[in-house]
Residue frames as qw, qx, qy, qz and C-alpha x, y, z in Angstrom:
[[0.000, 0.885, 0.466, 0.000, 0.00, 0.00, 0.00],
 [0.362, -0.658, 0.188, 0.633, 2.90, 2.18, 0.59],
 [0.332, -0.242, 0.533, 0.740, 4.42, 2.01, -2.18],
 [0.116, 0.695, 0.622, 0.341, 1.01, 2.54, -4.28],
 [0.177, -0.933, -0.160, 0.268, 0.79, 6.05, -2.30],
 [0.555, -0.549, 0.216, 0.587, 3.98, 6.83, -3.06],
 [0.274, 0.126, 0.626, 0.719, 3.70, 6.57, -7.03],
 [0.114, 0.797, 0.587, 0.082, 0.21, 8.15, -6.67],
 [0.252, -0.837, 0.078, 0.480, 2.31, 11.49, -5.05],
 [0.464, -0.268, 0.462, 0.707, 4.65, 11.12, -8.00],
 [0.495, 0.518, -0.253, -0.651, 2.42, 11.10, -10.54],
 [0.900, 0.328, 0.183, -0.220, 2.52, 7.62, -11.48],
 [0.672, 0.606, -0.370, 0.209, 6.24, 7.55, -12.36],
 [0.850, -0.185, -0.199, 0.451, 9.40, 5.83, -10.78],
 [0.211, 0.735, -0.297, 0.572, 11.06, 9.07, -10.02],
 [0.799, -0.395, -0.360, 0.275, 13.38, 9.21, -7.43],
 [0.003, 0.976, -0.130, 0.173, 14.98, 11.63, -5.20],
 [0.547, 0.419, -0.617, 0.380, 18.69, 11.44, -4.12],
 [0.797, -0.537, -0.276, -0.006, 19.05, 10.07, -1.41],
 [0.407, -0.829, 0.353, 0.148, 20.99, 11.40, 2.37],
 [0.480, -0.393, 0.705, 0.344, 24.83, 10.48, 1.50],
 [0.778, 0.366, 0.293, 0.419, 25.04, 10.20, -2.10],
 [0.018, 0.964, -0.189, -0.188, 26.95, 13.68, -1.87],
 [0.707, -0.547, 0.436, -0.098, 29.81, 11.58, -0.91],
 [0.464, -0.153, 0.825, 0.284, 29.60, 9.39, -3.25],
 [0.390, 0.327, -0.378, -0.773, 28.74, 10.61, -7.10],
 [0.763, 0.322, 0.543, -0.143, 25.51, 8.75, -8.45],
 [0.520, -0.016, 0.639, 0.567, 27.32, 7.54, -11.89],
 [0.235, 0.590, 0.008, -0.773, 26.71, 10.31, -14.45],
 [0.207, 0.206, -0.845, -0.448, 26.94, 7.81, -17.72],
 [0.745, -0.044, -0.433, -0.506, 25.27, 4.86, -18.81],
 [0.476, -0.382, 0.668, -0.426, 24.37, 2.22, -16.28],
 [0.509, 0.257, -0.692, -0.442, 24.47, -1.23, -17.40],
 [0.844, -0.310, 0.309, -0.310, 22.97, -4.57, -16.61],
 [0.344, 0.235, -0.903, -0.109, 24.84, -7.58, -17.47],
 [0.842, -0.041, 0.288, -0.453, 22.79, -10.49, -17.69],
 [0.317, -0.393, 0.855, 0.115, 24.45, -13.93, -17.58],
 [0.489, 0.161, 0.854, 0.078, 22.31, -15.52, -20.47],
 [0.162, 0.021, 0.556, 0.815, 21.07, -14.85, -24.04],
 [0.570, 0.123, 0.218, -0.783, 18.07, -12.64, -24.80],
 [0.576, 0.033, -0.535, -0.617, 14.86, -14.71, -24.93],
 [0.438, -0.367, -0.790, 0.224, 14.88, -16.00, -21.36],
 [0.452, -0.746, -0.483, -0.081, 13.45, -15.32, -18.68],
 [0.569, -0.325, 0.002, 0.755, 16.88, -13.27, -16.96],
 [0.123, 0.113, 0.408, 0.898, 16.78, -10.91, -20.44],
 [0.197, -0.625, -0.622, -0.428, 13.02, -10.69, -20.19],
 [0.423, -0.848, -0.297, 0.116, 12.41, -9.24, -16.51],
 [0.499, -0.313, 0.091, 0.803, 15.97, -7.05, -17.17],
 [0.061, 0.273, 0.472, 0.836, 14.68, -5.53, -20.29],
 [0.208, -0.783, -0.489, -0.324, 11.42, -4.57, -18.37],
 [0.742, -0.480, -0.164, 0.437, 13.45, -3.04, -15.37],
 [0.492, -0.329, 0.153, 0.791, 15.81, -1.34, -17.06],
 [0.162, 0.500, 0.568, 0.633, 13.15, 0.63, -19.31],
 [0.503, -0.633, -0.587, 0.050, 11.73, 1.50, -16.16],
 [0.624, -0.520, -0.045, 0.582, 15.37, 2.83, -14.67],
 [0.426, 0.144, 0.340, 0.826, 15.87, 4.99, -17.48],
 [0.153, -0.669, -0.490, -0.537, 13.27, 6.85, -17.56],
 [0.692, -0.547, -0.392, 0.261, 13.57, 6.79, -13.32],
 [0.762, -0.092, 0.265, 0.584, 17.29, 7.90, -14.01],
 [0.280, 0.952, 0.019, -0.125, 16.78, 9.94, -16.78],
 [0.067, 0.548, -0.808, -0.204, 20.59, 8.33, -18.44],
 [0.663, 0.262, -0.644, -0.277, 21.00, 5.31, -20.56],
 [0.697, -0.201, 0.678, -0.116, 20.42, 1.46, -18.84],
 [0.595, 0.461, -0.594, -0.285, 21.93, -0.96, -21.16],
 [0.693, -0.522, 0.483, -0.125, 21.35, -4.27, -21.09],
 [0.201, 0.696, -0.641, -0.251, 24.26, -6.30, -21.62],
 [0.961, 0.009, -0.266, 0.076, 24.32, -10.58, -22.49],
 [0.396, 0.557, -0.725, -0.088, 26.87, -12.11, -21.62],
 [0.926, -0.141, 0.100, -0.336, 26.26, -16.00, -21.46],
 [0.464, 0.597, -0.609, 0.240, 28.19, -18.50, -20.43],
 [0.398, 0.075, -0.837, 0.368, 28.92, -21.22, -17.48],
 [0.255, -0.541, -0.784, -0.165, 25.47, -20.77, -16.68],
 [0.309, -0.886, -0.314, -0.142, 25.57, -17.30, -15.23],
 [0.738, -0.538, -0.062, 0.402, 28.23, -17.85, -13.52],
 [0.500, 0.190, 0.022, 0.845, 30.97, -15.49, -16.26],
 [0.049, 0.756, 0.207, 0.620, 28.69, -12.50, -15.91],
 [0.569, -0.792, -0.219, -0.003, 28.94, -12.60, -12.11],
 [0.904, 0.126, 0.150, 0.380, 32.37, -12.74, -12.66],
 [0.414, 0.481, 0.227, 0.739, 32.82, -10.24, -14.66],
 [0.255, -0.849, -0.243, -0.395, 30.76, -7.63, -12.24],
 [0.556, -0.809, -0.086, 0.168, 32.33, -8.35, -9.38],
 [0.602, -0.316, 0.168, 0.714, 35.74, -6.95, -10.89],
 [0.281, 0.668, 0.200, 0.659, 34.27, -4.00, -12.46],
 [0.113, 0.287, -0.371, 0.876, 34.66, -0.99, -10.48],
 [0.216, -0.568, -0.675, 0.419, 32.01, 0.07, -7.09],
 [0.133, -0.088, 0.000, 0.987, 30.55, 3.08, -8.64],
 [0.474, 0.514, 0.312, -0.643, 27.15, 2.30, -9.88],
 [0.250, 0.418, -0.613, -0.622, 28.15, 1.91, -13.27],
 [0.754, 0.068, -0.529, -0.384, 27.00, -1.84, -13.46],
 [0.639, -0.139, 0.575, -0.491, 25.13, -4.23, -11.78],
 [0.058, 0.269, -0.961, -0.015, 24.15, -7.51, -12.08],
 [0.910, -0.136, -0.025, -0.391, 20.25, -9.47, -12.80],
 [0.176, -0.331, 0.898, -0.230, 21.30, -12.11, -10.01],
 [0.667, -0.029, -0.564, -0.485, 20.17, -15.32, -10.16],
 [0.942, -0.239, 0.204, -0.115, 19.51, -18.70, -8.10],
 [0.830, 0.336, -0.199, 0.398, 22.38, -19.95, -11.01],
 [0.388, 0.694, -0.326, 0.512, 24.93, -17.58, -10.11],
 [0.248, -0.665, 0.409, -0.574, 24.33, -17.10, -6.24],
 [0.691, -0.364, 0.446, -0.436, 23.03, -20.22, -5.08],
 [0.985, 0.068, 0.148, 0.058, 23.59, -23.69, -7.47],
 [0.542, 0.806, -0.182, 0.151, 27.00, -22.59, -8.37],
 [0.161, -0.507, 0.739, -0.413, 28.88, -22.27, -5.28],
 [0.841, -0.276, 0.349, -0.308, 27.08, -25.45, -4.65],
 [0.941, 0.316, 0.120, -0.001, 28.49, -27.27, -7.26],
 [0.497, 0.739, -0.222, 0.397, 31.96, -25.11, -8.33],
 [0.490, -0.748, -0.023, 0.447, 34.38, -24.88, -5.02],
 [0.475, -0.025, 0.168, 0.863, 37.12, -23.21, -7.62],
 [0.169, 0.806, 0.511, 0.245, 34.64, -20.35, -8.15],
 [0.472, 0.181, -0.112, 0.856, 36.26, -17.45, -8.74],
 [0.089, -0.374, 0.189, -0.904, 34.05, -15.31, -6.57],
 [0.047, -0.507, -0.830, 0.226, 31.56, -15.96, -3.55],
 [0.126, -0.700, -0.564, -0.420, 28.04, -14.70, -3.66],
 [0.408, -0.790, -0.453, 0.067, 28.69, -12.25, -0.25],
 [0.387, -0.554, 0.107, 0.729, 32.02, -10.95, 0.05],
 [0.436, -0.063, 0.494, 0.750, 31.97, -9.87, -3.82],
 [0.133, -0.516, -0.757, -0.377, 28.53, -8.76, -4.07],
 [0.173, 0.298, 0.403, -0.848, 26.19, -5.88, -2.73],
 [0.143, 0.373, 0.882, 0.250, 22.98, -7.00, -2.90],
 [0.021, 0.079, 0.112, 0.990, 20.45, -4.14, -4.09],
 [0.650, 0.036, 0.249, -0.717, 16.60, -5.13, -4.38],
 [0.266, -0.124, 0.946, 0.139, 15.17, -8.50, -4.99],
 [0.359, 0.224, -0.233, -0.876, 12.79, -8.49, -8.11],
 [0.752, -0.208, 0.362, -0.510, 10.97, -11.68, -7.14],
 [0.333, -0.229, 0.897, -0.179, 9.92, -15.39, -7.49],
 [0.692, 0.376, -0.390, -0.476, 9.04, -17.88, -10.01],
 [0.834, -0.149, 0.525, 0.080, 8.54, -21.75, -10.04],
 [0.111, -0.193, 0.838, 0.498, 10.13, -23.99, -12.70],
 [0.825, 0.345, 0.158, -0.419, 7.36, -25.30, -15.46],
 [0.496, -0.034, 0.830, 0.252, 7.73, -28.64, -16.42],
 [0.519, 0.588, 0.108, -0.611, 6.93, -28.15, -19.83],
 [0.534, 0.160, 0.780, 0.285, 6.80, -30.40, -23.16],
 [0.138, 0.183, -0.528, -0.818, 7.04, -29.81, -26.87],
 [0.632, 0.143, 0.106, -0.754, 3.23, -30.40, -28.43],
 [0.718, 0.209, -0.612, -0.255, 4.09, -33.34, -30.14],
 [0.138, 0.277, -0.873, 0.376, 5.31, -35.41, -26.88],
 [0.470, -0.222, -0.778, -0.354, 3.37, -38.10, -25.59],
 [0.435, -0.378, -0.757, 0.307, 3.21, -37.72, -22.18],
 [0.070, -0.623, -0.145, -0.766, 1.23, -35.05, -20.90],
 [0.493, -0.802, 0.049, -0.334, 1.03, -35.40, -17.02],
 [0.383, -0.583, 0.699, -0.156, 3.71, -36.18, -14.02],
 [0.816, -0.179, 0.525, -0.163, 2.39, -39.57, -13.98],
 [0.853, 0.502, 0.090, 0.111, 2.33, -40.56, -17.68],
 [0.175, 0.754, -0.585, 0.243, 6.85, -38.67, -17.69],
 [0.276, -0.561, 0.754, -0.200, 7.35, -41.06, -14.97],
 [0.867, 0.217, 0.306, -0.328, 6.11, -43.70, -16.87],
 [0.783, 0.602, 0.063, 0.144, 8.01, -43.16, -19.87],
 [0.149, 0.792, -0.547, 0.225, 10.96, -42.70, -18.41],
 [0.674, -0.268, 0.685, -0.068, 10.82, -46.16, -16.29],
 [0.774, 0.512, 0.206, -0.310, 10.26, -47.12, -19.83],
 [0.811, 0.463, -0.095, 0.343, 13.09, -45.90, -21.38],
 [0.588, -0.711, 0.085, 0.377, 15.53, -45.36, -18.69],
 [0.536, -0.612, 0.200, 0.545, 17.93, -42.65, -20.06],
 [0.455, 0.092, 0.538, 0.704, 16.67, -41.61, -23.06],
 [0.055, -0.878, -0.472, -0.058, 14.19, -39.59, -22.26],
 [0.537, 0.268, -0.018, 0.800, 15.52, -35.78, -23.03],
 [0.324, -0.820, -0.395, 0.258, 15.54, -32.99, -20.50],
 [0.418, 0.624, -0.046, 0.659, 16.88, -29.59, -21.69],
 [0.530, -0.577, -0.298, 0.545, 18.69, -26.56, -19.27],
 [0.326, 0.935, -0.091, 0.109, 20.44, -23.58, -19.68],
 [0.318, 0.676, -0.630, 0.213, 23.16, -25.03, -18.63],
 [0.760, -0.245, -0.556, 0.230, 24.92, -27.44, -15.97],
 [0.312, -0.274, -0.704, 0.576, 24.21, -26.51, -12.70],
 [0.250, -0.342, -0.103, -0.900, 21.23, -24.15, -13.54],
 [0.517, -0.077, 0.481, -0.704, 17.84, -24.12, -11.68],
 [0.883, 0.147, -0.126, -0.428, 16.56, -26.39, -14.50],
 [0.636, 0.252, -0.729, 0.038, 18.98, -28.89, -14.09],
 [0.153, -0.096, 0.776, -0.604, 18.69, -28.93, -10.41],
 [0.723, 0.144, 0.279, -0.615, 14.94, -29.34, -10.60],
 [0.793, 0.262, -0.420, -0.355, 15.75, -32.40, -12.87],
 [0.356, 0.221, -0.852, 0.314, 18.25, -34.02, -10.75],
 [0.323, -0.081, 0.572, -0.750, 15.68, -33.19, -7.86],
 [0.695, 0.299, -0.251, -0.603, 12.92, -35.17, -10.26],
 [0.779, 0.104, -0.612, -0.085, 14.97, -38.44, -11.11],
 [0.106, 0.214, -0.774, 0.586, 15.84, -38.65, -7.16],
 [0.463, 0.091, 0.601, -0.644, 11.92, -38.69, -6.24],
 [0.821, 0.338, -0.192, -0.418, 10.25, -40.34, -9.36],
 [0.619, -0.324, 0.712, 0.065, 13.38, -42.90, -9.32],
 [0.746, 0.661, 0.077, 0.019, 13.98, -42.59, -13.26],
 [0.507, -0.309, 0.362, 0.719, 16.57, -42.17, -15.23],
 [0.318, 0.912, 0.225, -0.124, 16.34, -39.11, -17.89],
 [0.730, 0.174, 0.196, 0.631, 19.15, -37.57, -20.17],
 [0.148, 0.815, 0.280, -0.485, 19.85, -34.19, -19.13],
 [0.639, 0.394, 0.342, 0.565, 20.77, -32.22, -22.19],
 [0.336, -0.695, -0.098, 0.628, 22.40, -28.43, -21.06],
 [0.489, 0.645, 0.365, 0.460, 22.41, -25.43, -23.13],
 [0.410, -0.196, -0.261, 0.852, 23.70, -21.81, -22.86],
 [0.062, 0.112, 0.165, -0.978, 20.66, -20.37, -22.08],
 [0.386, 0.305, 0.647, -0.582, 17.00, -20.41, -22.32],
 [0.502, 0.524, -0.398, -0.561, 16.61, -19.20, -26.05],
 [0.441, 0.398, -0.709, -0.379, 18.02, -21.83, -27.80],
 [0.208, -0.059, 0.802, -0.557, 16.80, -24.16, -25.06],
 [0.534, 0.414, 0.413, -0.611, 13.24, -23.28, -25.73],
 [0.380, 0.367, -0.720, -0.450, 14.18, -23.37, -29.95],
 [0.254, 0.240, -0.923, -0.163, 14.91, -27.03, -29.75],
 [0.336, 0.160, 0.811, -0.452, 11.94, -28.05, -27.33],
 [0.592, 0.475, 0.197, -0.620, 9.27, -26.37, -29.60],
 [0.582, 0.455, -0.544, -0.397, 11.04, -27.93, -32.78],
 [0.989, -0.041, -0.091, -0.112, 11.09, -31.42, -31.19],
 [0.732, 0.380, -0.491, 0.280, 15.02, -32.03, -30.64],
 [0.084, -0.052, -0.862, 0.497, 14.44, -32.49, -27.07],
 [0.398, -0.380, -0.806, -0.219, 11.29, -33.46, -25.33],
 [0.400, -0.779, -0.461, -0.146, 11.07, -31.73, -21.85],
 [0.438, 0.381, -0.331, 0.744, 12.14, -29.28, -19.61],
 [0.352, -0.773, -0.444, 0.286, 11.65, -27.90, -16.13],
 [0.453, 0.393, 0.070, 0.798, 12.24, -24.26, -17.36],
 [0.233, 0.057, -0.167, 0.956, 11.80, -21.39, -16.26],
 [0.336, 0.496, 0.797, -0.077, 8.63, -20.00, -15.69],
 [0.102, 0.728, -0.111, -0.669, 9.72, -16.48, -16.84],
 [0.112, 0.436, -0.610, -0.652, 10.92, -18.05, -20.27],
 [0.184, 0.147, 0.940, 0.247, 8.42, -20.38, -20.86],
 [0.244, 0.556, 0.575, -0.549, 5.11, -18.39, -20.41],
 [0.326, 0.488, -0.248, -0.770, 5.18, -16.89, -23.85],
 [0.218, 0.152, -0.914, -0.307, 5.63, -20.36, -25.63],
 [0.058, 0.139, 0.855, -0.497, 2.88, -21.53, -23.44],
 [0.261, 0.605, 0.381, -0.648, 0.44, -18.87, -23.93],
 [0.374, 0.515, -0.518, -0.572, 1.12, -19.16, -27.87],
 [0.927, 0.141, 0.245, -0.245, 0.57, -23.23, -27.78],
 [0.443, 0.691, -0.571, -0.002, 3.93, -23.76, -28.63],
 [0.330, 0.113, -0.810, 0.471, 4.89, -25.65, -25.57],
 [0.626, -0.496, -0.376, -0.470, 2.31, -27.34, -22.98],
 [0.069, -0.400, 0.663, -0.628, 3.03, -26.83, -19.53],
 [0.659, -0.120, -0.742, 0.033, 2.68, -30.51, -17.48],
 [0.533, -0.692, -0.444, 0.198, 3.20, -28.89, -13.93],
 [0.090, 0.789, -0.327, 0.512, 4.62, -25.82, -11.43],
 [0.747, -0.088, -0.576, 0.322, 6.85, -26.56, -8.93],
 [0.086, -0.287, 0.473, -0.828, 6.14, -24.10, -5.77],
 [0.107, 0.282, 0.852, -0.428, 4.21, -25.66, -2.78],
 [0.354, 0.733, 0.519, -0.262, 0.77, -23.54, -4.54],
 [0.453, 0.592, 0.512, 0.427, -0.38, -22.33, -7.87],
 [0.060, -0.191, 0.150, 0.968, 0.82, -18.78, -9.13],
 [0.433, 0.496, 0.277, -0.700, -1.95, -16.61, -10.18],
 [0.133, 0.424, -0.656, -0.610, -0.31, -16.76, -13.67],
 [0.351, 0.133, -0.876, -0.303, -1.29, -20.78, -13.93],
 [0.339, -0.329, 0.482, -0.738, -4.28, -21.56, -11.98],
 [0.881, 0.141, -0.013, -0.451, -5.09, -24.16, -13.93],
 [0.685, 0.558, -0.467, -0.013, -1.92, -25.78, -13.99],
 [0.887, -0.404, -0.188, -0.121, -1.12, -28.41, -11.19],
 [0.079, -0.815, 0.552, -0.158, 1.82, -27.91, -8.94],
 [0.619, 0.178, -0.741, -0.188, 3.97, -31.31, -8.38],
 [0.198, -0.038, 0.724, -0.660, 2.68, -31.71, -4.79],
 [0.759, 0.198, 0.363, -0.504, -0.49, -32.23, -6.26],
 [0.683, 0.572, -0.351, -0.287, 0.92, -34.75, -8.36],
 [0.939, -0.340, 0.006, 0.057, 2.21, -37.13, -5.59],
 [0.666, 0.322, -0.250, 0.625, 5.37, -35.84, -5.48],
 [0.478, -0.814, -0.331, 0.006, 5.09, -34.48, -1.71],
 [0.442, -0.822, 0.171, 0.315, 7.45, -31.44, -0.66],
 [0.581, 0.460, 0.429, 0.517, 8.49, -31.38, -4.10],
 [0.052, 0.922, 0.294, -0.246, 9.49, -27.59, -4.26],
 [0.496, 0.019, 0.155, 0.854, 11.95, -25.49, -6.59],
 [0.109, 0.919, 0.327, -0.194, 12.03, -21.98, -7.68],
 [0.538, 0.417, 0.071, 0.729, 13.54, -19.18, -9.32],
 [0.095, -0.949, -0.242, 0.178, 14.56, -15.80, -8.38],
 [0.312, 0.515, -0.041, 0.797, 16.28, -12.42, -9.49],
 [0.378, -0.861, -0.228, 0.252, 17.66, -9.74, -8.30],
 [0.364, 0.849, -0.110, 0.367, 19.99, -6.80, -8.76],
 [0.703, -0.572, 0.084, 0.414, 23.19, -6.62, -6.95],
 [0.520, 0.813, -0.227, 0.129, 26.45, -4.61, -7.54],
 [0.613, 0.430, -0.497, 0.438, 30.08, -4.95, -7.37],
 [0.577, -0.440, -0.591, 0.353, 31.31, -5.76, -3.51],
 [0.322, -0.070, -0.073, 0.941, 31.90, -2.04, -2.67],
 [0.077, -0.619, -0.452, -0.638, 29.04, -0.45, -3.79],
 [0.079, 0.099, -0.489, 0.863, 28.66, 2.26, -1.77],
 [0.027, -0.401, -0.914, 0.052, 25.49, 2.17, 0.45],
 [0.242, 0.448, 0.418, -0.752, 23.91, 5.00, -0.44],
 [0.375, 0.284, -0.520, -0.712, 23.88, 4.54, -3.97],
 [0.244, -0.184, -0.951, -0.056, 22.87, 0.74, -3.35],
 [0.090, 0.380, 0.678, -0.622, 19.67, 2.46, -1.25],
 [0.347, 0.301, 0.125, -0.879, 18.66, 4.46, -3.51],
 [0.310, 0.148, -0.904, -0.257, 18.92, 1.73, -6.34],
 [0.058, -0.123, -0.943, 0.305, 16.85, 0.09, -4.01],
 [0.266, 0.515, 0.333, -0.744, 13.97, 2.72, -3.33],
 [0.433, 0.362, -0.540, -0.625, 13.76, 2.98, -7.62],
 [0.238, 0.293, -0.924, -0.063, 13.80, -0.27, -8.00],
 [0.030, 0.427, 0.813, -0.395, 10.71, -0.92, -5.40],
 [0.276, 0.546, 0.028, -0.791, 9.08, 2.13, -6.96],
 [0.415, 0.199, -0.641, -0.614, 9.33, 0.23, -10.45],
 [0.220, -0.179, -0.930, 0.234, 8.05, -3.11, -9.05],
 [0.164, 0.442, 0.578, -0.666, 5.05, -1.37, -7.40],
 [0.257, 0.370, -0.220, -0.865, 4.08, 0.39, -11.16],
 [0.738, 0.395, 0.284, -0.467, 0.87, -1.09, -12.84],
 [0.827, 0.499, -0.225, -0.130, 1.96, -2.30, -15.98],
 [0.085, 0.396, -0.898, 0.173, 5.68, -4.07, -14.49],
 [0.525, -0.067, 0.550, -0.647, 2.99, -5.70, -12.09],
 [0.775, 0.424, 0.117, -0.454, 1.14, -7.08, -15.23],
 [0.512, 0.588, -0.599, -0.181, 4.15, -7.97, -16.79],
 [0.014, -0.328, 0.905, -0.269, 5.81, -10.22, -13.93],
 [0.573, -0.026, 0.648, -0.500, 2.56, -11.86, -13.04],
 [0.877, 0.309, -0.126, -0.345, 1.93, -13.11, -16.53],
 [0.601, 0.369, -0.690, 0.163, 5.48, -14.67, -16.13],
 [0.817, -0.458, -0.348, 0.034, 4.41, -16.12, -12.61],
 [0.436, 0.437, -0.269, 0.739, 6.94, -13.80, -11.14],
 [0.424, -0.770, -0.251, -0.407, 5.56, -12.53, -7.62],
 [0.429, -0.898, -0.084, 0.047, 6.69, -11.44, -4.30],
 [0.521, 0.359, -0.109, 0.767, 9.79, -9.15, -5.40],
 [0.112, 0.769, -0.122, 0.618, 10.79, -6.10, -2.94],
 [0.707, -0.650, -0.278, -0.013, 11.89, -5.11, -0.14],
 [0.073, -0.895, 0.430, 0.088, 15.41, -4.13, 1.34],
 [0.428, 0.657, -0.619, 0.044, 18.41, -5.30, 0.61],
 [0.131, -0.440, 0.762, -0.456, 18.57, -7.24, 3.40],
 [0.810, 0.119, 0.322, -0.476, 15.78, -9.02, 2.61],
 [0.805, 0.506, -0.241, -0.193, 17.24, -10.11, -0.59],
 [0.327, 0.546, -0.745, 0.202, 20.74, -11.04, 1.13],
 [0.553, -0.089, 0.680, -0.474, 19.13, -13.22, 3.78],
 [0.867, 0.398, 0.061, -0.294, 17.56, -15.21, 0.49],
 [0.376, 0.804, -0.459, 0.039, 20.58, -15.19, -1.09],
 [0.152, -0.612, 0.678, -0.378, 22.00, -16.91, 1.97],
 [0.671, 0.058, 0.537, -0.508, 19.41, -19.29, 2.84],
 [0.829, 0.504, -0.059, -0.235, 19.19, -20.65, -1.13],
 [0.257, 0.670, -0.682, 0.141, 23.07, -21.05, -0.91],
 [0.361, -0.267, 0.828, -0.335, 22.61, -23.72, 2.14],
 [0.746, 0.240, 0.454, -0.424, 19.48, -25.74, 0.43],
 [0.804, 0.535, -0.122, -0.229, 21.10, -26.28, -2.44],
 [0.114, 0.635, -0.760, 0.077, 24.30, -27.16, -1.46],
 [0.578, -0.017, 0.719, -0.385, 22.29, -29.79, 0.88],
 [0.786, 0.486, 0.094, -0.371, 20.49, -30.63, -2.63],
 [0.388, 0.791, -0.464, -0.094, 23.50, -30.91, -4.38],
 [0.080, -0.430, 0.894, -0.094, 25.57, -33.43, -1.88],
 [0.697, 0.118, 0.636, -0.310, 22.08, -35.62, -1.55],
 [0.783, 0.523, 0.218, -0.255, 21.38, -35.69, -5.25],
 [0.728, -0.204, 0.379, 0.533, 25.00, -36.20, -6.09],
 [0.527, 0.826, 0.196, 0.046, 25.11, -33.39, -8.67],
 [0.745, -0.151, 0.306, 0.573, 28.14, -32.98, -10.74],
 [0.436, 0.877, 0.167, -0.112, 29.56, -30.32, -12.81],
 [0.789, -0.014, 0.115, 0.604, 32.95, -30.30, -14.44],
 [0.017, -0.842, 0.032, -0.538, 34.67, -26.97, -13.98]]
């Protein structure tokens, strides 16, 4: 409700004032980029590109966002956390980068707390199990069928090895007791390509990148995987109701910058950033991609951050996941 008052006083626009202490520390007078660890046409590139239309305008100076894909998220973090602490550029965090990575990577060249300053968290999304049109099996039961069937040939796409979708598969053949072939890509796009054209068969994607393909009959979504139905899919059975008890993944973003970022700029960043999130038509956007409770402080988002980092590691030693790297 706040934050609905707040945009009503503005006028209905993200505008922000500077905030105490950014004397101190210049708010970056250039362009501000995102870097986004995966190629446009997921779900990462989608909810950046709506964001950062937002911030410009907020801003009132260029937001560019930037690809760059690659070890499943994991180069763009990389890359951020050795760019300078000025504002200049941030980071659409993920689940990949912050939380299945360090589970899987100990040589990672950066950790998700010391190298990081997390900024606002821009919310939550399940995986959708989701099948090309032509594939026979259309519910939980009838996949775990045809995979006892044909142990290990049944094809499961990612965006990569150790993403959210590959967890949520390894988390799959551990409770269904199948075998399944995953098959890892570098990124959602080309991911999504090969499902709809038939050269793999299923995926627990995203729901941010699948919802268009969905909503176009391109790709038929089989289940969601949070404990209860998003608004988005209300018709679309979660795998708890599908006898797969306490069955839960999820996605989530957020914006973080280089470890330094000074904390007033990271506040205000923050304040914008909840201000866009609160606006009527973002709202509309994220909820058709099942996106939903984003904002809050920073602290909200690094306490997630933290918490996802332990559950998956736990995931990670139970379900033996591997990742070479």
């Amino acid at each position: 409700m706040k934050r609905r008052a707040f945009l009503h006083a503005a006028g209905g626009a993200a505008v922000a004032v500077a905030a105490p202490g950014l004397h101190a520390q210049a708010w970056p007078s250039g362009p501000i980029r995102i870097v986004v660890g995966f190629p446009p046409g997921g779900g990462a590139d989608a909810l950046a590109r709506v964001v950062g239309e937002k911030l410009q305008q907020a801003w009132k100076q260029p937001v560019v966002i930037d690809n760059k894909p690659g070890a499943s998220g994991t180069l763009a973090a990389e890359l951020v956390a050795q760019q300078p602490s000025d504002g200049t550029t941030l980071l659409l965090t993920t689940i990949n980068s912050h939380a299945l990575a360090p589970a899987v990577l100990p040589k990672l060249r950066y950790h998700p707390d010391r190298d990081f300053v997390p900024v606002a968290l821009l919310g939550l999304t399940p995986n959708l199990l989701i099948a090309g049109p032509m594939q026979a099996a259309k519910s939980v039961q009838e996949l775990v069928a045809l995979c006892k069937s044909q142990p290990g040939k049944i094809t499961f796409g990612s965006a990569g090895p150790g993403t959210a979708q590959h967890f949520a598969l390894e988390l799959f053949k551990l409770r269904a007791k199948v075998d399944a072939l995953h098959v890892p890509y570098r990124g959602s796009g080309p991911l999504l390509t090969d499902l709809i054209g038939g050269q793999i068969q299923y995926s627990f994607e995203t729901m941010a990148a699948a919802t268009p393909h969905v909503k176009s009959g391109r790709a038929i979504a089989i289940a969601q995987t949070r404990a209860k139905r998003v608004a988005a899919y209300p018709d679309v059975p979660t795998m708890q109701e599908q006898g797969f008890a306490g069955f839960e993944t999820f996605n989530w973003y957020g914006i973080s910058g280089p470890g330094k970022l000074p904390a007033p700029i990271a506040e205000r960043m923050n304040r914008d950033i909840n201000a866009v999130l609160a606006l009527a038509d973002v709202r509309e956007k994220f909820a058709a991609f099942g996106v939903e409770d984003g904002g809050g402080s920073p602290q909200k988002f690094a306490e997630l951050v933290r918490s996802e980092g332990l559950k998956w590691a736990k995931v990670a030693k139970e379900a033996n996941v591997r990742v070479d790297g």
